[in-house]
PDB file of N, CA, C, O and CB in Angstrom:
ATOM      1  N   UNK A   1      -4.022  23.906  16.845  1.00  0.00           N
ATOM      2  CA  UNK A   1      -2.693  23.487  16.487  1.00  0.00           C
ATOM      3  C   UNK A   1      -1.760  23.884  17.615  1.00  0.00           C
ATOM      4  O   UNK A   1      -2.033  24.919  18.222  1.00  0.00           O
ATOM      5  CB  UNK A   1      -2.251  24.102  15.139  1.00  0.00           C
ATOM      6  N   UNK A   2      -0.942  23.349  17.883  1.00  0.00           N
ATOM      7  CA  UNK A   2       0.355  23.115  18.983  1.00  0.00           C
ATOM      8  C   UNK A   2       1.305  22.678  18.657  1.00  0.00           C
ATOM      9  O   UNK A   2       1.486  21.461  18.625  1.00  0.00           O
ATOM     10  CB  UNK A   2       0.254  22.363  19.985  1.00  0.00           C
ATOM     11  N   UNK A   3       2.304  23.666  18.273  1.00  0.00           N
ATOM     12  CA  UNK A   3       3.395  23.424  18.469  1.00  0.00           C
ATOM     13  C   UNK A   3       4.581  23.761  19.947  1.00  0.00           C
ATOM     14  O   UNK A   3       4.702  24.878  20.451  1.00  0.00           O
ATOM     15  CB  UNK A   3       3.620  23.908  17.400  1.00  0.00           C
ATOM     16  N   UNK A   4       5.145  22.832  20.296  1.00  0.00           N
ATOM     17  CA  UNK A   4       6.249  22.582  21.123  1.00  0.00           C
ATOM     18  C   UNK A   4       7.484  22.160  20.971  1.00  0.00           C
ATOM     19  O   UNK A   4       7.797  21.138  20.361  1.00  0.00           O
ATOM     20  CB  UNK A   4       5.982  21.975  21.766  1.00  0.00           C
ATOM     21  N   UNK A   5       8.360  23.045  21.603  1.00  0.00           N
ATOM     22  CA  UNK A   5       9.778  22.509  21.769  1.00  0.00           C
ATOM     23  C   UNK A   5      10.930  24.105  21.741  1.00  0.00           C
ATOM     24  O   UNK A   5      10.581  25.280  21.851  1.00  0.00           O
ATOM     25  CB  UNK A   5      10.106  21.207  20.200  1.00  0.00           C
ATOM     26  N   UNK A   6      11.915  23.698  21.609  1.00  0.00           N
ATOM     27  CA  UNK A   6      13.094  24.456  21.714  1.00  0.00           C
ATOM     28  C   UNK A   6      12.778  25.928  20.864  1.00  0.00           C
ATOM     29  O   UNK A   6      12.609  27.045  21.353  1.00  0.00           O
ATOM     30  CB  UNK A   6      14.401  23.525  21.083  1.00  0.00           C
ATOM     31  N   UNK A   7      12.758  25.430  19.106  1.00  0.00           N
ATOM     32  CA  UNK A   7      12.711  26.798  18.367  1.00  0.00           C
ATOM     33  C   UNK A   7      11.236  26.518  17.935  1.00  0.00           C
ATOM     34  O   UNK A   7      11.116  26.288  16.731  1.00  0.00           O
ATOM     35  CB  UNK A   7      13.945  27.103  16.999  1.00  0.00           C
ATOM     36  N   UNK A   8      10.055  26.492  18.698  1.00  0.00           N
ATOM     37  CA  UNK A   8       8.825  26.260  18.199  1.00  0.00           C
ATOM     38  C   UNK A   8       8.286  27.614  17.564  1.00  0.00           C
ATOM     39  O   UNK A   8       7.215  27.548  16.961  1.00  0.00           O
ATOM     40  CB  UNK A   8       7.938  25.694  19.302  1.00  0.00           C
ATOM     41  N   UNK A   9       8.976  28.903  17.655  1.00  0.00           N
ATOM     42  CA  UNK A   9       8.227  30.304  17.615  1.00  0.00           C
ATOM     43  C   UNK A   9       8.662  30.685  16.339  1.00  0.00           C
ATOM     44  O   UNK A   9       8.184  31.634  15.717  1.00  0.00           O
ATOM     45  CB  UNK A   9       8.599  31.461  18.803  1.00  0.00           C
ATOM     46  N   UNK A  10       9.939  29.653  15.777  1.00  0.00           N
ATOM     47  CA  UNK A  10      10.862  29.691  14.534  1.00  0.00           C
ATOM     48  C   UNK A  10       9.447  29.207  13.113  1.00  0.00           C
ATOM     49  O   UNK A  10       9.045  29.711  12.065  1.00  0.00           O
ATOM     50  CB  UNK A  10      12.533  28.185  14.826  1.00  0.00           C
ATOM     51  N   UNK A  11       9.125  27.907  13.984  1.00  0.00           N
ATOM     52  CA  UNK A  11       7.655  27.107  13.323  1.00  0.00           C
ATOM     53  C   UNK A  11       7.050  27.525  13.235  1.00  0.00           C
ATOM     54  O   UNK A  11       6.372  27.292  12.234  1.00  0.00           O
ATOM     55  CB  UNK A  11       6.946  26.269  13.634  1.00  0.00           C
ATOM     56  N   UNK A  12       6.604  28.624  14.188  1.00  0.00           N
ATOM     57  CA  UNK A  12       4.825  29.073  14.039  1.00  0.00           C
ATOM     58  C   UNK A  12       4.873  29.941  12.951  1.00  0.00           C
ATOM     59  O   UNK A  12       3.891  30.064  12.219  1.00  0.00           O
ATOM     60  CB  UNK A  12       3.997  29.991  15.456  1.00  0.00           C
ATOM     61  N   UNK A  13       5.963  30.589  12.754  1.00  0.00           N
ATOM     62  CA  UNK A  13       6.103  31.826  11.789  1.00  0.00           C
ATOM     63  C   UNK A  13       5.250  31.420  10.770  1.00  0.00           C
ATOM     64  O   UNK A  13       4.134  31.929  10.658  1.00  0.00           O
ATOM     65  CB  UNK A  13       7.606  32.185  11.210  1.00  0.00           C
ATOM     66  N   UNK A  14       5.742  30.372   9.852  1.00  0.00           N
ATOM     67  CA  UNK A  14       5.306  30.006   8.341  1.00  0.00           C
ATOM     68  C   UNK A  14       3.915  29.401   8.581  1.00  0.00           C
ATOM     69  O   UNK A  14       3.356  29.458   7.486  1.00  0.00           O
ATOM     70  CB  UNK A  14       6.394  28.840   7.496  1.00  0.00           C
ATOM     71  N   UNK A  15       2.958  28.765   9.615  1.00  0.00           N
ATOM     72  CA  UNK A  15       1.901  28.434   9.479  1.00  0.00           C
ATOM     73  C   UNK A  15       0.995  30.053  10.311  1.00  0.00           C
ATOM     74  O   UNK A  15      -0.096  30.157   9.749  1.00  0.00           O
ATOM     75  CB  UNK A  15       1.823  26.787  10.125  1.00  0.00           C
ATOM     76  N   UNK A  16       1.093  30.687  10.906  1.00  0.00           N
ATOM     77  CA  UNK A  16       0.765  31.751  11.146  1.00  0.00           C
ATOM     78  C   UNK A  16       0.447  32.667   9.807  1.00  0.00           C
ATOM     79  O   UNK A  16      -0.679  33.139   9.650  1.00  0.00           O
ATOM     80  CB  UNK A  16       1.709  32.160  11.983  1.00  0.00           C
ATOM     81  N   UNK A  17       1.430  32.874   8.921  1.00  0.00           N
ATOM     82  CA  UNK A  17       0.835  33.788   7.827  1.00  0.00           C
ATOM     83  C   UNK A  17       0.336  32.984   7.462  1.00  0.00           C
ATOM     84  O   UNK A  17      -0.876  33.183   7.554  1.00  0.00           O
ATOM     85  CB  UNK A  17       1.474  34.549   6.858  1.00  0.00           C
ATOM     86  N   UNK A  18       0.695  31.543   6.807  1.00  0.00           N
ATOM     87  CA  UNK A  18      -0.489  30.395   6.064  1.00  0.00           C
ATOM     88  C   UNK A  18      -2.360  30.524   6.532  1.00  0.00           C
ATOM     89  O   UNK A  18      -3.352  30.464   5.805  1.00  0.00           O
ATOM     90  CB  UNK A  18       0.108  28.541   6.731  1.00  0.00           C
ATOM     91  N   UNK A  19      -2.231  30.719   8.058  1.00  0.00           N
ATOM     92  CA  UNK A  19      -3.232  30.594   7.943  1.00  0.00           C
ATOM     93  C   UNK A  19      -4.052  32.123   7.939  1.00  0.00           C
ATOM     94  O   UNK A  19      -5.263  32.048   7.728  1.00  0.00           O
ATOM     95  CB  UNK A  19      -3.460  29.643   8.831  1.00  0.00           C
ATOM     96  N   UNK A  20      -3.492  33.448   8.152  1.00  0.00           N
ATOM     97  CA  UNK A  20      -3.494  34.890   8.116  1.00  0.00           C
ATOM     98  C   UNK A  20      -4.000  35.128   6.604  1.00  0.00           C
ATOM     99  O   UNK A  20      -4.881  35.975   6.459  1.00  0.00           O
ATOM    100  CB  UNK A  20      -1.956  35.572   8.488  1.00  0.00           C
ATOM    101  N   UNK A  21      -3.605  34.577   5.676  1.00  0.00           N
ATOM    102  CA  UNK A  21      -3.474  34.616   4.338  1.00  0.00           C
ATOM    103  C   UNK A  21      -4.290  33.798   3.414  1.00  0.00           C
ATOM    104  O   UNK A  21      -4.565  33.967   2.226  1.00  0.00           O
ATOM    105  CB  UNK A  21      -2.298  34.374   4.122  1.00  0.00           C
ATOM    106  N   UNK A  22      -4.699  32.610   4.490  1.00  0.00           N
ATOM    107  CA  UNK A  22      -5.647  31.493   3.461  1.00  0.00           C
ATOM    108  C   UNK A  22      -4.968  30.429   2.505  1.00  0.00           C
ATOM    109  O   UNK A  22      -5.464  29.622   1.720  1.00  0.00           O
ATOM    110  CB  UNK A  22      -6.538  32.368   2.363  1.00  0.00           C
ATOM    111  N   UNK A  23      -3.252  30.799   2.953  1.00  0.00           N
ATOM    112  CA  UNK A  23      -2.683  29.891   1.940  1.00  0.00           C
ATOM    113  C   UNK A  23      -2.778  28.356   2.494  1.00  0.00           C
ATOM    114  O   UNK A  23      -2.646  28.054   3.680  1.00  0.00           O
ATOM    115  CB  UNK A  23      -1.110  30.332   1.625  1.00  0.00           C
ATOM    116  N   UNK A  24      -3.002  27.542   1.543  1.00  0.00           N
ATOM    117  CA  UNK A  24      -3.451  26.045   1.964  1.00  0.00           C
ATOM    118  C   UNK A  24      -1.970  25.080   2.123  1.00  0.00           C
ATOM    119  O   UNK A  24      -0.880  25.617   1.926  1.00  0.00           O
ATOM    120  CB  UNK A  24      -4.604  25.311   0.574  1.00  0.00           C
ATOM    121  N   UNK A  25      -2.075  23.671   2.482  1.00  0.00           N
ATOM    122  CA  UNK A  25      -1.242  22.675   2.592  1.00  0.00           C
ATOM    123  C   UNK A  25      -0.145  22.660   1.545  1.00  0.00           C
ATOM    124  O   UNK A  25       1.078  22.698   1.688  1.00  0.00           O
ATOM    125  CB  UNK A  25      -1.971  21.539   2.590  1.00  0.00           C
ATOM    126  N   UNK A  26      -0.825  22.601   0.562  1.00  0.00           N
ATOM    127  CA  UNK A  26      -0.587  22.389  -1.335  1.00  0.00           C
ATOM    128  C   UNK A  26       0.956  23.065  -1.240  1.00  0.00           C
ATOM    129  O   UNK A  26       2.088  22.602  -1.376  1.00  0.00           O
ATOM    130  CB  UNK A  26      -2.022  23.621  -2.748  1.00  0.00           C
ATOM    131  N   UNK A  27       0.227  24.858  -0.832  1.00  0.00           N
ATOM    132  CA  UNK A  27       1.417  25.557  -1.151  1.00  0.00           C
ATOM    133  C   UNK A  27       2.275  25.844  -0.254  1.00  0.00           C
ATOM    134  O   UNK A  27       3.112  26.725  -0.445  1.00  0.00           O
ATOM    135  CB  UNK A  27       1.211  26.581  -1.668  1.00  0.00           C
ATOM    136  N   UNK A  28       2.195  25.057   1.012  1.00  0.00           N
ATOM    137  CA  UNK A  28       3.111  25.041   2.007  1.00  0.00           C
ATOM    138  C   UNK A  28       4.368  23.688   1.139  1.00  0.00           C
ATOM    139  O   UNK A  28       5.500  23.888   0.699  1.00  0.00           O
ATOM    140  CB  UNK A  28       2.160  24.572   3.752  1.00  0.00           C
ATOM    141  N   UNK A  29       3.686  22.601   1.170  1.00  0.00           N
ATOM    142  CA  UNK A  29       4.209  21.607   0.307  1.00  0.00           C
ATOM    143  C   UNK A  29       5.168  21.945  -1.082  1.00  0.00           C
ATOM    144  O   UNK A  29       6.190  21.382  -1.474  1.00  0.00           O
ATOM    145  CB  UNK A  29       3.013  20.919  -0.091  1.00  0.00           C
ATOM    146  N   UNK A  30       4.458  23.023  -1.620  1.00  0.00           N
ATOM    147  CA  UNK A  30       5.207  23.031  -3.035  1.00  0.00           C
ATOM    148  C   UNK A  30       5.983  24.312  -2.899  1.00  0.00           C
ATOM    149  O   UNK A  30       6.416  24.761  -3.960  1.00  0.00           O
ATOM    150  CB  UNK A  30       4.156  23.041  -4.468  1.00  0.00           C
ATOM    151  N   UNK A  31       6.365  25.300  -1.301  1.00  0.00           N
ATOM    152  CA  UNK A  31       7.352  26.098  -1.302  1.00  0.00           C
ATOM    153  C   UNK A  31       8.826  25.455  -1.086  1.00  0.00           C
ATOM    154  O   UNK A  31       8.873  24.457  -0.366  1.00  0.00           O
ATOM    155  CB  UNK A  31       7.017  27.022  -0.363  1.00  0.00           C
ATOM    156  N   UNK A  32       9.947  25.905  -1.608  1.00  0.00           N
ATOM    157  CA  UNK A  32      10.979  25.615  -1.208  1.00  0.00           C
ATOM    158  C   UNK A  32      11.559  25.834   0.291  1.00  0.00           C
ATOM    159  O   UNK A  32      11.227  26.807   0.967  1.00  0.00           O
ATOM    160  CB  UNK A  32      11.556  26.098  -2.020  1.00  0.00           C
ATOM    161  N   UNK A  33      12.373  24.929   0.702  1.00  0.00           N
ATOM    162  CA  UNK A  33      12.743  24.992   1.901  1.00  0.00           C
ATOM    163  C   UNK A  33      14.103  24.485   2.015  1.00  0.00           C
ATOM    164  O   UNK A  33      14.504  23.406   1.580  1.00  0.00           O
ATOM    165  CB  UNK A  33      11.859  24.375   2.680  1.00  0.00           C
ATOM    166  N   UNK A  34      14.860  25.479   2.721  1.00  0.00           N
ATOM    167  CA  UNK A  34      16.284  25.088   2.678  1.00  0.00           C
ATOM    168  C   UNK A  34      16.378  23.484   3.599  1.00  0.00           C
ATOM    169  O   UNK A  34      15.361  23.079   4.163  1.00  0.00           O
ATOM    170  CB  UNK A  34      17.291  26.499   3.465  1.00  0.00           C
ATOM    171  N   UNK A  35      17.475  22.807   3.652  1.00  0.00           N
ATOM    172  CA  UNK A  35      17.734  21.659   3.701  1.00  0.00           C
ATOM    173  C   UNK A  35      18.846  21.330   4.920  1.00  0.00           C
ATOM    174  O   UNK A  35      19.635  22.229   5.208  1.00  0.00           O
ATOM    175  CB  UNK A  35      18.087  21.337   2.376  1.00  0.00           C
ATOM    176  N   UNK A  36      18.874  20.786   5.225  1.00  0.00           N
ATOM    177  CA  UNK A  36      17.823  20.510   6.846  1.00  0.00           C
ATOM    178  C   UNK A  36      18.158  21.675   7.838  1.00  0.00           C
ATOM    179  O   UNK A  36      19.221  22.102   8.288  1.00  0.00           O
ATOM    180  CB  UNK A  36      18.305  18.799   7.891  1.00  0.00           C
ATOM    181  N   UNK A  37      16.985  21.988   7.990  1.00  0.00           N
ATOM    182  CA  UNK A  37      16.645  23.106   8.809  1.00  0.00           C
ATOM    183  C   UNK A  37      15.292  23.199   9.711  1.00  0.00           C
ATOM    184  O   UNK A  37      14.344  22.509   9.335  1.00  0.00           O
ATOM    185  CB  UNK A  37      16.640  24.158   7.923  1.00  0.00           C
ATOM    186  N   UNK A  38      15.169  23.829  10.624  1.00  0.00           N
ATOM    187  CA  UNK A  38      14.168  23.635  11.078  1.00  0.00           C
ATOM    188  C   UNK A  38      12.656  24.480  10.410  1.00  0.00           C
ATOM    189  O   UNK A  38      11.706  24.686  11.165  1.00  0.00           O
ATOM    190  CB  UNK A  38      14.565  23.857  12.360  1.00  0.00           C
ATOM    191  N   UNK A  39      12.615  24.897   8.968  1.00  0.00           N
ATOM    192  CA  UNK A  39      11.957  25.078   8.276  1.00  0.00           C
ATOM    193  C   UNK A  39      11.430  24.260   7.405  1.00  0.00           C
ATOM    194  O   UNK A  39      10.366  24.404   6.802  1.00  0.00           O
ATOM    195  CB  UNK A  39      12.290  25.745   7.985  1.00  0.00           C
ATOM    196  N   UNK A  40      12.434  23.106   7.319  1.00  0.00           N
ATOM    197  CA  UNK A  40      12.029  22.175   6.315  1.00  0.00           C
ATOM    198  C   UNK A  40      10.990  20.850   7.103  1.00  0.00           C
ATOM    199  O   UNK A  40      10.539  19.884   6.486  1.00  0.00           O
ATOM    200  CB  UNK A  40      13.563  21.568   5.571  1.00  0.00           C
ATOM    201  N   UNK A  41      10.780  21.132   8.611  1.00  0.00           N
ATOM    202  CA  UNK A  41       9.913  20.639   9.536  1.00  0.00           C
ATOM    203  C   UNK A  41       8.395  21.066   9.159  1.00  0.00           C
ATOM    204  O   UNK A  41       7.415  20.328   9.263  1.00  0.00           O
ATOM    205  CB  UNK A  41      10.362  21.138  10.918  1.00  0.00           C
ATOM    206  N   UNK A  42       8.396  22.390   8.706  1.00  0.00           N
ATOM    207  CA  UNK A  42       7.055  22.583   8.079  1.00  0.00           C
ATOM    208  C   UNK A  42       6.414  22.221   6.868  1.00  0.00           C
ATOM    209  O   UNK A  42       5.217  22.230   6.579  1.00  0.00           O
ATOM    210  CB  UNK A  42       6.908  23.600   8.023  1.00  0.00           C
ATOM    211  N   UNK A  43       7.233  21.958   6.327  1.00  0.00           N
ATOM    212  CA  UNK A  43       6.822  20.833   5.036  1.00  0.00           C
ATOM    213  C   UNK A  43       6.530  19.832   5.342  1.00  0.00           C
ATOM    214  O   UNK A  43       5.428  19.455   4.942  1.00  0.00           O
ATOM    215  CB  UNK A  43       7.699  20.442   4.088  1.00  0.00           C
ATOM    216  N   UNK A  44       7.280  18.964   6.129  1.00  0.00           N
ATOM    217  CA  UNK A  44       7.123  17.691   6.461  1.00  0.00           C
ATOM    218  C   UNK A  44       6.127  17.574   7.542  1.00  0.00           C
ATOM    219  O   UNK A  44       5.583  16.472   7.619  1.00  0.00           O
ATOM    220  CB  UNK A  44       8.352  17.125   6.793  1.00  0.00           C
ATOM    221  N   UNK A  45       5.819  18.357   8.282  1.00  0.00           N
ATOM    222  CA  UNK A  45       4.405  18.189   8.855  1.00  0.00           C
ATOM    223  C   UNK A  45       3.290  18.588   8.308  1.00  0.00           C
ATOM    224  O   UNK A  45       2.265  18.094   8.778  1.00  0.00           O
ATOM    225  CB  UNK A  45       4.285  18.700   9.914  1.00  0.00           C
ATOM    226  N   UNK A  46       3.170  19.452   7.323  1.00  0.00           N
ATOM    227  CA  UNK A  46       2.113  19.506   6.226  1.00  0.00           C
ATOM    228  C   UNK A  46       1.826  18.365   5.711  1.00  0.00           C
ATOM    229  O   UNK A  46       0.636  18.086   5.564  1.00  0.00           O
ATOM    230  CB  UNK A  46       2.413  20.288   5.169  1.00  0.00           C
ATOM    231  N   UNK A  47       2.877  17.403   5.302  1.00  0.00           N
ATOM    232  CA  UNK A  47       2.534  16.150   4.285  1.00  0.00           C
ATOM    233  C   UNK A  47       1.923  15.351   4.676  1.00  0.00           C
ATOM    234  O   UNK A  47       0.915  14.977   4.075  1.00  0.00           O
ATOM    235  CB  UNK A  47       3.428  15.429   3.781  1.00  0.00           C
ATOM    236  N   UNK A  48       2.571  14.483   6.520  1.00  0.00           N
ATOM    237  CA  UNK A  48       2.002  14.206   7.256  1.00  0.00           C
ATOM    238  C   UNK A  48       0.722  14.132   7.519  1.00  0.00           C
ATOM    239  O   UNK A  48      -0.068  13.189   7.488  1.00  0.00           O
ATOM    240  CB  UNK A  48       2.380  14.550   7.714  1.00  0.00           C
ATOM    241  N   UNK A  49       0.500  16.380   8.051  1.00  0.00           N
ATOM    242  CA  UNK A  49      -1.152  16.131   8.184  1.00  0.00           C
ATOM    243  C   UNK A  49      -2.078  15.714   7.034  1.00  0.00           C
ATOM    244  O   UNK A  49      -3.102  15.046   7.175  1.00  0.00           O
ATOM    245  CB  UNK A  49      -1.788  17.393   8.614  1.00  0.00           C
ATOM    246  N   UNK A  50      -1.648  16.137   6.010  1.00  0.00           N
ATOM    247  CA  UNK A  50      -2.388  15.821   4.232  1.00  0.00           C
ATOM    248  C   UNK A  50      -2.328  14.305   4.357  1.00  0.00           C
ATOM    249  O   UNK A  50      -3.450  13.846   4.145  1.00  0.00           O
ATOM    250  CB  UNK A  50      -1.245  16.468   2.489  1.00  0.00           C
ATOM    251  N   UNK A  51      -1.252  13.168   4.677  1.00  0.00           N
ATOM    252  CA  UNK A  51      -1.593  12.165   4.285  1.00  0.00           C
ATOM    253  C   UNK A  51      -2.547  11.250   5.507  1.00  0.00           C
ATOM    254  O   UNK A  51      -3.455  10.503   5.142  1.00  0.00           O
ATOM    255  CB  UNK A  51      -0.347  11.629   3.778  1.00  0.00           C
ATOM    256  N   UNK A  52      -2.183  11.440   6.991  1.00  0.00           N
ATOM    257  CA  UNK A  52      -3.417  11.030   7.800  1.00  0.00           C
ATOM    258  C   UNK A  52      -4.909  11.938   7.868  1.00  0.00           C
ATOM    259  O   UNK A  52      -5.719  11.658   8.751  1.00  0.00           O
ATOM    260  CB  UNK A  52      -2.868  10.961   9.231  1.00  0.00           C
ATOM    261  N   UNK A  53      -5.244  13.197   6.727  1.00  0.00           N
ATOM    262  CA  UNK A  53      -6.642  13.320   6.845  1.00  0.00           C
ATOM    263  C   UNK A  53      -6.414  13.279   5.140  1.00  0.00           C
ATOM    264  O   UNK A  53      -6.423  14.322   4.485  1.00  0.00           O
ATOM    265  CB  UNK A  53      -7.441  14.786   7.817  1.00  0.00           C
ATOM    266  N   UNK A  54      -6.224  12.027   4.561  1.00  0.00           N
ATOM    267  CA  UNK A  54      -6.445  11.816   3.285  1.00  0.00           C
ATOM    268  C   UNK A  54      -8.441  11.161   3.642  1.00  0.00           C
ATOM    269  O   UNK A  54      -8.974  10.566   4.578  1.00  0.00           O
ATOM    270  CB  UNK A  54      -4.960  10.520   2.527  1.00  0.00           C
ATOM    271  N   UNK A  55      -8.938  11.720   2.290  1.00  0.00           N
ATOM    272  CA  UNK A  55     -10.484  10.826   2.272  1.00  0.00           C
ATOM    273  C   UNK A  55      -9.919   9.157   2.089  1.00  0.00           C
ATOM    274  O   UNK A  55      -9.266   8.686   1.157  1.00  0.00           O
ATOM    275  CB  UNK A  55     -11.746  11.391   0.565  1.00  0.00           C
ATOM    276  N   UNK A  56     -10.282   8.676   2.973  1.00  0.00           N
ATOM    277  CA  UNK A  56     -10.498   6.600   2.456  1.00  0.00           C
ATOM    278  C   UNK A  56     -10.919   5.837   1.222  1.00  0.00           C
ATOM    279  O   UNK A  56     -10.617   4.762   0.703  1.00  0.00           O
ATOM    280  CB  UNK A  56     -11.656   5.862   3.244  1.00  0.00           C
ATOM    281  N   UNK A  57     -11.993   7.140   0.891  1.00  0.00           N
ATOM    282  CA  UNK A  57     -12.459   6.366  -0.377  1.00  0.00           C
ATOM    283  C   UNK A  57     -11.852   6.760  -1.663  1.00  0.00           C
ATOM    284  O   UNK A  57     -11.949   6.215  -2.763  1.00  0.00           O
ATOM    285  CB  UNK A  57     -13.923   6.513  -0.569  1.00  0.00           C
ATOM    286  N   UNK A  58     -11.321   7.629  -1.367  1.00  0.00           N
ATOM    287  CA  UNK A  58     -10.410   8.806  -2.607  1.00  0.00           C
ATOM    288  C   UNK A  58      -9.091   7.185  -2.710  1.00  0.00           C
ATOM    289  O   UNK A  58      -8.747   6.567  -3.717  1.00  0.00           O
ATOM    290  CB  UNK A  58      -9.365  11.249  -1.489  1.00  0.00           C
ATOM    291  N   UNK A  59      -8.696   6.979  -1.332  1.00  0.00           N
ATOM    292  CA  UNK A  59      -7.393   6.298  -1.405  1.00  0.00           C
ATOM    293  C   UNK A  59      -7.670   5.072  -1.758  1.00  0.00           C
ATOM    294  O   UNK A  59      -6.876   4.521  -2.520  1.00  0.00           O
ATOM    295  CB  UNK A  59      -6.591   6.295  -0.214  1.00  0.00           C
ATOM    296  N   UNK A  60      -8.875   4.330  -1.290  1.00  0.00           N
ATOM    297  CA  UNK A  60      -9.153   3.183  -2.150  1.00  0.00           C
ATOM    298  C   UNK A  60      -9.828   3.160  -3.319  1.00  0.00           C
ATOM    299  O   UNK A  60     -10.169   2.067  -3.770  1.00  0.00           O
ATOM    300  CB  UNK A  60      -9.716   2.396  -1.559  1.00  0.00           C
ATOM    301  N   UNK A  61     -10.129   4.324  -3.993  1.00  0.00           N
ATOM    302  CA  UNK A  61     -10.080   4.448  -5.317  1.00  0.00           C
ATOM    303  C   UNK A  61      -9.273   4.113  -6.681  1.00  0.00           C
ATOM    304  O   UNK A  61      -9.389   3.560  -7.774  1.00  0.00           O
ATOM    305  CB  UNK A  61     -10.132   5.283  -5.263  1.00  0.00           C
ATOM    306  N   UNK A  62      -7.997   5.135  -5.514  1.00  0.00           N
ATOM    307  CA  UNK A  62      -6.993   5.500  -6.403  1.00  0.00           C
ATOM    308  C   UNK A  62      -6.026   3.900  -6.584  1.00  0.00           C
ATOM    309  O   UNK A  62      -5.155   3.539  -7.376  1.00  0.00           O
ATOM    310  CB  UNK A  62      -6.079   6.968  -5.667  1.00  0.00           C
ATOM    311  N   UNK A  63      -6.752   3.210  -5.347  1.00  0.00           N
ATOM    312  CA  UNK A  63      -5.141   2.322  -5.199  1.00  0.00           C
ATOM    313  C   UNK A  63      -5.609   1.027  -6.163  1.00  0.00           C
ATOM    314  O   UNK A  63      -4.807   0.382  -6.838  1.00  0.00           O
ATOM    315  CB  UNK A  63      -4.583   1.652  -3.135  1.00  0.00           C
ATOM    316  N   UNK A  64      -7.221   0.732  -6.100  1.00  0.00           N
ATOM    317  CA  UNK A  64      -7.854  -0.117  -7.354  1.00  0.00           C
ATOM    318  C   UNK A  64      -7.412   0.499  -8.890  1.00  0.00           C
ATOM    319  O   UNK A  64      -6.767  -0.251  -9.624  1.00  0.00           O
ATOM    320  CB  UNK A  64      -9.663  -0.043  -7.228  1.00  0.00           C
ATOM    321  N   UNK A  65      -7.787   1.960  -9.398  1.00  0.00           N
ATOM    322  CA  UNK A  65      -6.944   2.324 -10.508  1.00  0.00           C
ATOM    323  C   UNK A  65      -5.606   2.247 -10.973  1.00  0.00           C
ATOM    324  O   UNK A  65      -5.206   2.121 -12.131  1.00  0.00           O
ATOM    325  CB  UNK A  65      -7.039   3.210 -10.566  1.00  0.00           C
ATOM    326  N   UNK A  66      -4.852   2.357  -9.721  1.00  0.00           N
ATOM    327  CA  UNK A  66      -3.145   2.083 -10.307  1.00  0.00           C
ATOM    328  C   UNK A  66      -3.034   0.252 -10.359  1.00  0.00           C
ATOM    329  O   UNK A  66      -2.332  -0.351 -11.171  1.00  0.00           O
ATOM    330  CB  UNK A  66      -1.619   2.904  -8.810  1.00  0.00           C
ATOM    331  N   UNK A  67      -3.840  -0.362  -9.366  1.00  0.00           N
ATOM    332  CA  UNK A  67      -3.771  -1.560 -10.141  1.00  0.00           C
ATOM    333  C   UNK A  67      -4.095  -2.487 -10.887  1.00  0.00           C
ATOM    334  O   UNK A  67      -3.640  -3.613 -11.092  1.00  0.00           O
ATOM    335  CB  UNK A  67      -3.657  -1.915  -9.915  1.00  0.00           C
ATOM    336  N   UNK A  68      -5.306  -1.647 -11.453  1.00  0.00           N
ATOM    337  CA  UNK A  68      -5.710  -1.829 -13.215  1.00  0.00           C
ATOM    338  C   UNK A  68      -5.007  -1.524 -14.141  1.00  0.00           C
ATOM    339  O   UNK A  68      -4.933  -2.130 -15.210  1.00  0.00           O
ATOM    340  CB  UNK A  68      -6.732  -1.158 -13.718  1.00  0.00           C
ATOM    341  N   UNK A  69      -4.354  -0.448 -13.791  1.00  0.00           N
ATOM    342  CA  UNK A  69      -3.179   0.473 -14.947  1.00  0.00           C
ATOM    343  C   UNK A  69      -2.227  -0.466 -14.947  1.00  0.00           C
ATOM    344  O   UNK A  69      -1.755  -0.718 -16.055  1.00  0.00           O
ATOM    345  CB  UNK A  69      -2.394   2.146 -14.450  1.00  0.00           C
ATOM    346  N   UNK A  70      -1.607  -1.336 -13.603  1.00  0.00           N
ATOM    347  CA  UNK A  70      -0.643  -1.962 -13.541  1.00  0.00           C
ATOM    348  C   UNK A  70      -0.476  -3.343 -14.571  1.00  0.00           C
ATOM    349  O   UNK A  70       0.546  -4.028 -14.524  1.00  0.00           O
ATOM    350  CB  UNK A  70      -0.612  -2.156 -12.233  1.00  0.00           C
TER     351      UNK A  70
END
């Protein structure tokens, strides 16, 4: 992982214990984060990475079920 730029050492903080600690994506995602800040960058690159290494078949699963439900 690489992060770059201006306050990048501000960033590393919260994925540094994440990964020190074992805490996963989930609960990076479901911590609060003040609004807009450069903390709330770590959420939004969590989601990011969660949604480009989503499984394919999980997503074309899911997307045939919602449009059966539909």
């Amino acid at each position: 992982m690489a992060i770059c730029g201006v306050h990048a050492g501000d960033l590393l903080a919260e994925f540094t214990l994440a990964m020190k600690h074992g805490i996963g994506l989930n609960k990076i995602l479901g911590a609060i984060h003040p609004y807009p800040t450069l903390s709330e960058a770590s959420k939004m690159l969590a989601g990011v990475w969660r949604k480009n290494h989503a499984p394919a078949i999980v997503l074309h699963f899911l997307e045939r079920f919602h449009s059966w439900r539909r």
